[in-house]
Short mmCIF file of the C-alpha atoms (twelve columns), coordinates in Angstrom:
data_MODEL
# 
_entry.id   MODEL 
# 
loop_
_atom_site.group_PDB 
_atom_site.id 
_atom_site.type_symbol 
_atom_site.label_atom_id 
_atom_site.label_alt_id 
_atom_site.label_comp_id 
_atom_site.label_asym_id 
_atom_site.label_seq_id 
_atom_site.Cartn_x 
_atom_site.Cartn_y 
_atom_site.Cartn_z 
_atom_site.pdbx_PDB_model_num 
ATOM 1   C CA . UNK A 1   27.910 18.908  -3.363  1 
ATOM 2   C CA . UNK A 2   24.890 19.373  -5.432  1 
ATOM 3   C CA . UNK A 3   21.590 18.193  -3.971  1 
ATOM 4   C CA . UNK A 4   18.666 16.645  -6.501  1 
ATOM 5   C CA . UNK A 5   15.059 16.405  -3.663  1 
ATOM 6   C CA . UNK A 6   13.309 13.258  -5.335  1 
ATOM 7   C CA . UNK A 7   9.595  13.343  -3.937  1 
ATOM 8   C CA . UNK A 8   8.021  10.440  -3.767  1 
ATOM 9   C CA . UNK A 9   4.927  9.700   -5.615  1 
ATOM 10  C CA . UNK A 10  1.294  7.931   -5.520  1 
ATOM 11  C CA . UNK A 11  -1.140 8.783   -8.353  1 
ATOM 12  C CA . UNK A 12  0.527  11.834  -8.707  1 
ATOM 13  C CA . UNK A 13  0.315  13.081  -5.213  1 
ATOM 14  C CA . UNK A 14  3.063  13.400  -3.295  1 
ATOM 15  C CA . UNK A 15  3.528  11.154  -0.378  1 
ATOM 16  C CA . UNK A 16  4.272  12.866  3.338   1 
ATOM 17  C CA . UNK A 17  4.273  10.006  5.304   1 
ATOM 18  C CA . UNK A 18  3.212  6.064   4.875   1 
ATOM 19  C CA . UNK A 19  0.241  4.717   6.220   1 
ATOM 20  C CA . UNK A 20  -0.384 1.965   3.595   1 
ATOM 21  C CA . UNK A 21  1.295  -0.677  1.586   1 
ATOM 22  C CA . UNK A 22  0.300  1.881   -1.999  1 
ATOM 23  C CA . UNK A 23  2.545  4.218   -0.176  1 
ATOM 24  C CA . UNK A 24  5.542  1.791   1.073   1 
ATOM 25  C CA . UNK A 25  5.195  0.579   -2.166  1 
ATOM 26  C CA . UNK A 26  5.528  3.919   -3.927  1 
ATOM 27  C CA . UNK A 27  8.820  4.618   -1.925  1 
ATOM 28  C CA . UNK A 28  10.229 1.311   -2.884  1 
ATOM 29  C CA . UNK A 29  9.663  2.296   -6.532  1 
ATOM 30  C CA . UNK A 30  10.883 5.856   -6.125  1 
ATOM 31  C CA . UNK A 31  14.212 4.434   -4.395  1 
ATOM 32  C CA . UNK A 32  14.490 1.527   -6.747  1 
ATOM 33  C CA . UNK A 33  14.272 3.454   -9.746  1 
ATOM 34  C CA . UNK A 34  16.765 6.574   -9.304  1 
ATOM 35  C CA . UNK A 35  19.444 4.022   -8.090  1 
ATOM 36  C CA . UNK A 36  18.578 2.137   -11.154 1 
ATOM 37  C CA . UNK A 37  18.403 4.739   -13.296 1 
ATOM 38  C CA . UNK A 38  21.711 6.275   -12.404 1 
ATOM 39  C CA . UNK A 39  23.325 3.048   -12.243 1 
ATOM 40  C CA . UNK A 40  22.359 2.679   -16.018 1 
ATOM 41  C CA . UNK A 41  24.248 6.646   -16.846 1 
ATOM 42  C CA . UNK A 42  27.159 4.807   -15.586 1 
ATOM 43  C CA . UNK A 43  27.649 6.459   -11.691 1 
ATOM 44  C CA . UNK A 44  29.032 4.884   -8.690  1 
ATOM 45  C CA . UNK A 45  26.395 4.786   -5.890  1 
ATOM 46  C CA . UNK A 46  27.467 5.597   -2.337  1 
ATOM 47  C CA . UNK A 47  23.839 5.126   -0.423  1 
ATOM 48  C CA . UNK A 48  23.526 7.048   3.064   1 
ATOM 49  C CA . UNK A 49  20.903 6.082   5.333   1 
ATOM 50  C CA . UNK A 50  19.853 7.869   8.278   1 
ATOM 51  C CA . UNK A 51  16.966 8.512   10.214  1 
ATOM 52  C CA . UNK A 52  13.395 9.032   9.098   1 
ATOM 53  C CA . UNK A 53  10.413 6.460   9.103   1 
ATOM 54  C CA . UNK A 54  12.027 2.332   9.087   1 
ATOM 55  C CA . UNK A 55  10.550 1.779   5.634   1 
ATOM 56  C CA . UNK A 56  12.870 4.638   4.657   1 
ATOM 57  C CA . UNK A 57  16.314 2.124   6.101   1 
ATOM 58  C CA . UNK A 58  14.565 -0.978  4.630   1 
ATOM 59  C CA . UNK A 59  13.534 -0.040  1.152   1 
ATOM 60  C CA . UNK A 60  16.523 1.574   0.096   1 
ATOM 61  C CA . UNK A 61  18.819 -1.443  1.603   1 
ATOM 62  C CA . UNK A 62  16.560 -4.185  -0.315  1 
ATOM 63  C CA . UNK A 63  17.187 -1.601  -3.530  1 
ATOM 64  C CA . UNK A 64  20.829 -1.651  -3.194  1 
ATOM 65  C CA . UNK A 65  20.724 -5.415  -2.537  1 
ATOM 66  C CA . UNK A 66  19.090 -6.028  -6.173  1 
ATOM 67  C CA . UNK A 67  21.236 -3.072  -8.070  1 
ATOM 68  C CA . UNK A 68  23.972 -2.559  -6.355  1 
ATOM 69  C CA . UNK A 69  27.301 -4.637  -7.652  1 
ATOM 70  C CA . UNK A 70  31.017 -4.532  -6.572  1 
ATOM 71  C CA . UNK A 71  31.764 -1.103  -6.397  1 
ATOM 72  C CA . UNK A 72  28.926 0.580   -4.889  1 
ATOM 73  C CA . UNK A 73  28.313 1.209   -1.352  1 
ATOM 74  C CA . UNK A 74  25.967 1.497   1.461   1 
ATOM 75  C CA . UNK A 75  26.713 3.242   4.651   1 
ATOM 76  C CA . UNK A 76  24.204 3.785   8.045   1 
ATOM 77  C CA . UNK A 77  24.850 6.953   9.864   1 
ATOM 78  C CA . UNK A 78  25.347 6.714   13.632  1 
ATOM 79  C CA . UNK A 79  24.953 9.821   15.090  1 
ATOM 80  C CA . UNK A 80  24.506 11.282  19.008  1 
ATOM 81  C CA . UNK A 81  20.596 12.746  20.173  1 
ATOM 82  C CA . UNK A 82  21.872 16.201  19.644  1 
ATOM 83  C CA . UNK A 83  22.476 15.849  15.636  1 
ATOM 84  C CA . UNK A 84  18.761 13.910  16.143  1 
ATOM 85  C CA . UNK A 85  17.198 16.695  17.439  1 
ATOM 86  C CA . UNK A 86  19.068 19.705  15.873  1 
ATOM 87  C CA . UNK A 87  17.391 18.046  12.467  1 
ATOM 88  C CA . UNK A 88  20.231 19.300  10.461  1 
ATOM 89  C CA . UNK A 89  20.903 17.763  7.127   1 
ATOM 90  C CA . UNK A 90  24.824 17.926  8.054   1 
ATOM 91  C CA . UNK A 91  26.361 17.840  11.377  1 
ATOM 92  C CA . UNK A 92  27.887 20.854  13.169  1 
ATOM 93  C CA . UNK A 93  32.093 20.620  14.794  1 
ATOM 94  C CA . UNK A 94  30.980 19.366  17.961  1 
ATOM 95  C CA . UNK A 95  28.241 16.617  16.729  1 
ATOM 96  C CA . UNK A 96  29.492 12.797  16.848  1 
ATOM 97  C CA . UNK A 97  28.848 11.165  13.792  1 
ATOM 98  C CA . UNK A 98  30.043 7.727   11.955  1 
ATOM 99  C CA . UNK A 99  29.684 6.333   8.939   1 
ATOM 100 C CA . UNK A 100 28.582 2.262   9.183   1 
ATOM 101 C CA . UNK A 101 28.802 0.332   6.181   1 
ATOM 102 C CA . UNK A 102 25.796 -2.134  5.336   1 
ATOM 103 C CA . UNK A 103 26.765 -5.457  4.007   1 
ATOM 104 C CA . UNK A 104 25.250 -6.615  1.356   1 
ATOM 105 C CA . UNK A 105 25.264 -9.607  -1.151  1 
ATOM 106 C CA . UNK A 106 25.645 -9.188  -4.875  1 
ATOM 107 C CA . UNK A 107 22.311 -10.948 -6.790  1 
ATOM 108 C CA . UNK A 108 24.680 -11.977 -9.967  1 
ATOM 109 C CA . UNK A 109 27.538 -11.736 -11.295 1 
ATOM 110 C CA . UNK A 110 25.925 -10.480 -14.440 1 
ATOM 111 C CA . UNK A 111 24.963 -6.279  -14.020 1 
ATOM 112 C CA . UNK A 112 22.218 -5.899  -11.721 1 
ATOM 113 C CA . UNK A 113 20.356 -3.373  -14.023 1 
ATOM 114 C CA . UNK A 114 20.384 -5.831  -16.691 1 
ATOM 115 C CA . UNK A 115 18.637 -8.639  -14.605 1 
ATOM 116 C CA . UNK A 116 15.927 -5.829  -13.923 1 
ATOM 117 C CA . UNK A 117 15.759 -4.469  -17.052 1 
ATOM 118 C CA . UNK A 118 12.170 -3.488  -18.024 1 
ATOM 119 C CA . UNK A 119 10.692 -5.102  -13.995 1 
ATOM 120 C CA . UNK A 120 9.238  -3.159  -10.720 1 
ATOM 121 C CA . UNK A 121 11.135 -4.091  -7.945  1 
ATOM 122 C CA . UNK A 122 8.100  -6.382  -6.860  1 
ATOM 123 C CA . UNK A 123 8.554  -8.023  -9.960  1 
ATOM 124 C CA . UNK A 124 11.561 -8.591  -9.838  1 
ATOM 125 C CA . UNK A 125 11.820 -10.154 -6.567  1 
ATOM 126 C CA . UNK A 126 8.594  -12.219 -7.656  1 
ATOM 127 C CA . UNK A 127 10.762 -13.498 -10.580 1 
ATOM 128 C CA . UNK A 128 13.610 -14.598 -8.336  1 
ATOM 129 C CA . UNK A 129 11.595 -16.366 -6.008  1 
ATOM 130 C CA . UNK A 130 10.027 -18.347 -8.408  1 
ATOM 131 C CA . UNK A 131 13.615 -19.358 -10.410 1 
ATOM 132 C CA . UNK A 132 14.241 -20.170 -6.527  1 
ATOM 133 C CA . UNK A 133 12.029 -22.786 -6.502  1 
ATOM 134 C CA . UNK A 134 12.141 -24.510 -9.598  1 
ATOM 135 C CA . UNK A 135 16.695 -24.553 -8.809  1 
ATOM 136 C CA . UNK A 136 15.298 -25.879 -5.202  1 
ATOM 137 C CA . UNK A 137 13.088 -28.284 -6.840  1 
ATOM 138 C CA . UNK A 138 15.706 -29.683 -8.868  1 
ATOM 139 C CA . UNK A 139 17.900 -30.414 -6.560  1 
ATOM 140 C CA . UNK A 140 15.289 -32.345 -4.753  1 
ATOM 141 C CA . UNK A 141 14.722 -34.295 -7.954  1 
ATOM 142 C CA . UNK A 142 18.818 -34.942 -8.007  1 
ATOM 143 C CA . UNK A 143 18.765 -35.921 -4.177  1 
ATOM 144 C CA . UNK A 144 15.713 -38.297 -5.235  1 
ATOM 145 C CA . UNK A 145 17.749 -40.097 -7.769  1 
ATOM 146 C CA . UNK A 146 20.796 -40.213 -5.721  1 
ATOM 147 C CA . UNK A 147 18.968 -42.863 -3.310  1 
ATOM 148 C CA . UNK A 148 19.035 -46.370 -2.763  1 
ATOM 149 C CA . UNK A 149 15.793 -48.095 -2.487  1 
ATOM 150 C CA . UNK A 150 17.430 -48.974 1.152   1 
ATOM 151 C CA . UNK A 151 18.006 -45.279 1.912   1 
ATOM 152 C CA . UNK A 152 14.718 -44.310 0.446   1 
ATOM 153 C CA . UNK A 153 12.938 -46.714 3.068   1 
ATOM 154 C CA . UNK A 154 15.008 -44.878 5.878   1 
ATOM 155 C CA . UNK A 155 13.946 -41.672 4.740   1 
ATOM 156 C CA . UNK A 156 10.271 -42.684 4.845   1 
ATOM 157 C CA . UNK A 157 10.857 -43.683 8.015   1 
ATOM 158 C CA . UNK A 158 12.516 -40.252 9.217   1 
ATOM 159 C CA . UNK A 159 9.356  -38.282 7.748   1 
ATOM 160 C CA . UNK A 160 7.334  -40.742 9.560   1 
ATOM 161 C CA . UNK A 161 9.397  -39.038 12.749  1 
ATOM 162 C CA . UNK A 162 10.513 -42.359 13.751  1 
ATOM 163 C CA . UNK A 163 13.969 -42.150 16.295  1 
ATOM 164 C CA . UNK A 164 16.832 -44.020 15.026  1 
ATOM 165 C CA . UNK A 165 15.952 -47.206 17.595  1 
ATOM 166 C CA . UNK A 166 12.379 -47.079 16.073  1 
ATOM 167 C CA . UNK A 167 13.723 -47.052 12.578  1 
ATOM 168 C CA . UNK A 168 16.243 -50.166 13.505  1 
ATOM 169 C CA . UNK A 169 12.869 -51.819 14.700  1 
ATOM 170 C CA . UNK A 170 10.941 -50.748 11.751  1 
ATOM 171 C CA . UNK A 171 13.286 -52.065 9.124   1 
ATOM 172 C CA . UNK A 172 14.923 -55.113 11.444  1 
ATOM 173 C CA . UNK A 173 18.363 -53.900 10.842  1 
ATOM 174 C CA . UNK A 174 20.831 -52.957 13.743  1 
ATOM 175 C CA . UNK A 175 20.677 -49.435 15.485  1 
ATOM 176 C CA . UNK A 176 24.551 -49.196 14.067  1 
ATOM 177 C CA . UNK A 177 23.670 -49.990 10.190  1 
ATOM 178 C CA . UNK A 178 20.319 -47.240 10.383  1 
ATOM 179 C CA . UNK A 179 22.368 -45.017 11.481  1 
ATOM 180 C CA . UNK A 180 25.134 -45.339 9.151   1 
ATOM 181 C CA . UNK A 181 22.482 -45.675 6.423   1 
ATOM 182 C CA . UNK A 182 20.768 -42.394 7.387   1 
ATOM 183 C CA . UNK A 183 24.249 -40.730 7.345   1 
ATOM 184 C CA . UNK A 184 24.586 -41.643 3.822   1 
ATOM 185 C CA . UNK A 185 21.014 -40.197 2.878   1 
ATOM 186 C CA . UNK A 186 22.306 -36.973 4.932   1 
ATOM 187 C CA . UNK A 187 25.569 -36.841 2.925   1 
ATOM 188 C CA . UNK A 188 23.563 -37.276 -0.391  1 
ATOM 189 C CA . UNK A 189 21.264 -34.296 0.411   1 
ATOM 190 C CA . UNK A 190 24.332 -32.119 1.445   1 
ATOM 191 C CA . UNK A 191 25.561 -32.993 -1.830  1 
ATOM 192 C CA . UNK A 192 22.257 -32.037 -3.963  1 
ATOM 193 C CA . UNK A 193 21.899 -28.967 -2.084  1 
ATOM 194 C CA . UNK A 194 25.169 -27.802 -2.212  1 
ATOM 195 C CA . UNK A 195 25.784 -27.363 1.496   1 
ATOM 196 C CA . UNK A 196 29.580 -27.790 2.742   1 
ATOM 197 C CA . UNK A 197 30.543 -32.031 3.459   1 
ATOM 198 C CA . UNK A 198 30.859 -30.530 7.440   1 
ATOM 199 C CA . UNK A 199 28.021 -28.296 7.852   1 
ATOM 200 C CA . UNK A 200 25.577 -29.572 10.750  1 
ATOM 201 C CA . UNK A 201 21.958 -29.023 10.442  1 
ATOM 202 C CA . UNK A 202 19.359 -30.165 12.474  1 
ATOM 203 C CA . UNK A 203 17.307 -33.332 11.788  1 
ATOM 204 C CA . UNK A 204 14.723 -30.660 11.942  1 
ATOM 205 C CA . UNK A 205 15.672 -28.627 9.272   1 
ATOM 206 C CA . UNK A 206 16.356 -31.540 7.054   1 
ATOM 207 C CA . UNK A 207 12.807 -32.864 6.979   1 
ATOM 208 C CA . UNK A 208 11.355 -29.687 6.414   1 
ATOM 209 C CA . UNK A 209 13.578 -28.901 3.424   1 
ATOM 210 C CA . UNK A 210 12.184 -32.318 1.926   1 
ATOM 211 C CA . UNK A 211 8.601  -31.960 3.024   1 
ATOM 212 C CA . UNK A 212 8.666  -28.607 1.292   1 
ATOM 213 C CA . UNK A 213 8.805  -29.953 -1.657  1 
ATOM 214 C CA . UNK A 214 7.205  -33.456 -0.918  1 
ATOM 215 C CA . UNK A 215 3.735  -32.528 0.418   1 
ATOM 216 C CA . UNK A 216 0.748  -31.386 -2.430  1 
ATOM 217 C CA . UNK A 217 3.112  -33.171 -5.144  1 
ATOM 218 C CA . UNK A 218 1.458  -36.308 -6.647  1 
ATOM 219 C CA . UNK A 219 2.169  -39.166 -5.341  1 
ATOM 220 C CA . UNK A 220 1.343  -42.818 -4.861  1 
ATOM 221 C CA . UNK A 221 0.402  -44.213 -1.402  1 
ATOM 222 C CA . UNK A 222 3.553  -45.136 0.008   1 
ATOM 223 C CA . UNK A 223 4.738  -41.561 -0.287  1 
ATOM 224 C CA . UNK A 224 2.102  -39.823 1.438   1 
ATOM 225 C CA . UNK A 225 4.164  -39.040 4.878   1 
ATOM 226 C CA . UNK A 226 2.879  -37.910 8.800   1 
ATOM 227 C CA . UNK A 227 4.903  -34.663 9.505   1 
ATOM 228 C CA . UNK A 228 7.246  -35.887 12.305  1 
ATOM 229 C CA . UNK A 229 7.268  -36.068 15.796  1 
ATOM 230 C CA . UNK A 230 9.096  -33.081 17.384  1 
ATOM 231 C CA . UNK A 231 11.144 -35.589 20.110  1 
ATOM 232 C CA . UNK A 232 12.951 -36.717 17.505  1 
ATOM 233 C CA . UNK A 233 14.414 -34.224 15.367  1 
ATOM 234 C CA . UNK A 234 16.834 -32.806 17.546  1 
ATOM 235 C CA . UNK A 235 19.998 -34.971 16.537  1 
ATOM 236 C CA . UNK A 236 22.561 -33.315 14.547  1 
ATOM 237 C CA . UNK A 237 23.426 -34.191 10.791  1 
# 
């Protein structure tokens, strides 16, 4: 097995330990780019972490989560105090060792190096957070359009944190119909956001979702909403 020592770099001086965000950063870089650049010469990365400084396990797991794609690997070593201490690079006969693997989640189908092509890491992720929420915004707009002017009065009402007998008061309908009516607003957001017809979420996590992208929009009076009351978003979708 040949071994290539990469050092790791800031302004030209080699980093020995990290103290700072320049230097996190400048492993992040380091690790991003040889996995990138040897996924582009066409090699299959198996990716070994073990010991060493945490940024030095996180870095190189969030790199192979951006590059990485179907046939690559990553693997954490588990290993007893005495390889620890002994500070060998391999293990002797009598040293327990194992071999983990890391799961990880592909980014694309398309190859990873092309998404990347020409970014930093930083940039990259940057890029993907924003195309997160402009997809997450437009789902909201689709859930938006999906309501009745009935359901849309109901949701108010929720993001008023109004219970479900409050609600019944509120709109003079019976406690049965509002909550039948807020099922059907539930259903419709499950739908928009692509979550499974029988996944439960909490009331909780519902209103946040649409006060995320709710609040600081423009808006005319009736849809400026109180955040809710924490007694009542405990029910289950």
């Amino acid at each position: 097995m040949k071994l290539r020592f990469i050092p790791i770099k800031l302004r030209s001086n080699e980093v020995e330990d990290f103290y700072s965000e320049e230097e996190t950063n400048a492993l992040f870089n380091t690790v991003f780019n040889t996995i990138r650049d040897y996924k582009n010469i066409g090699y299959r990365i198996e990716l070994v972490i073990a010991g060493g400084r945490k940024p030095m396990s996180i870095y190189p797991v969030i790199s192979a989560q951006i590059l990485f794609d179907e046939n690559d690997r990553a693997w954490h070593l588990l290993s007893e105090e005495k390889l620890v201490k002994s500070r060998n690079l391999l293990p002797e006969d009598d040293m327990f060792y194992q071999l983990v693997p890391i799961p990880l989640m592909l980014w694309s189908n398309v190859p990873p190096t092309l998404l990347v092509d020409g970014m930093t890491p930083q940039q990259f992720i940057e890029n993907q957070q924003q195309r997160s929420r402009e997809q997450g915004e437009l789902k909201y707009r689709k859930f938006m359009g999906l309501l009745t002017r009935v359901e849309r009065d109901v949701l108010k009402a929720l993001l008023q944190g109004l219970s479900n007998e409050d609600i019944s008061k509120k709109l003079k309908k019976s406690r049965r119909t509002v909550e039948h009516q807020i099922q059907r607003v539930y259903s419709k957001f499950k739908t928009s956001f692509g979550l499974p017809v029988q996944s439960k979420i909490s009331r909780q996590h519902f209103l946040r979702t649409i006060l995320l992208y709710r609040i600081g929009k423009s808006a005319d009076a009736d849809t400026q909403y109180s955040f809710y009351n924490r007694d009542t978003i405990e029910d289950k979708i």
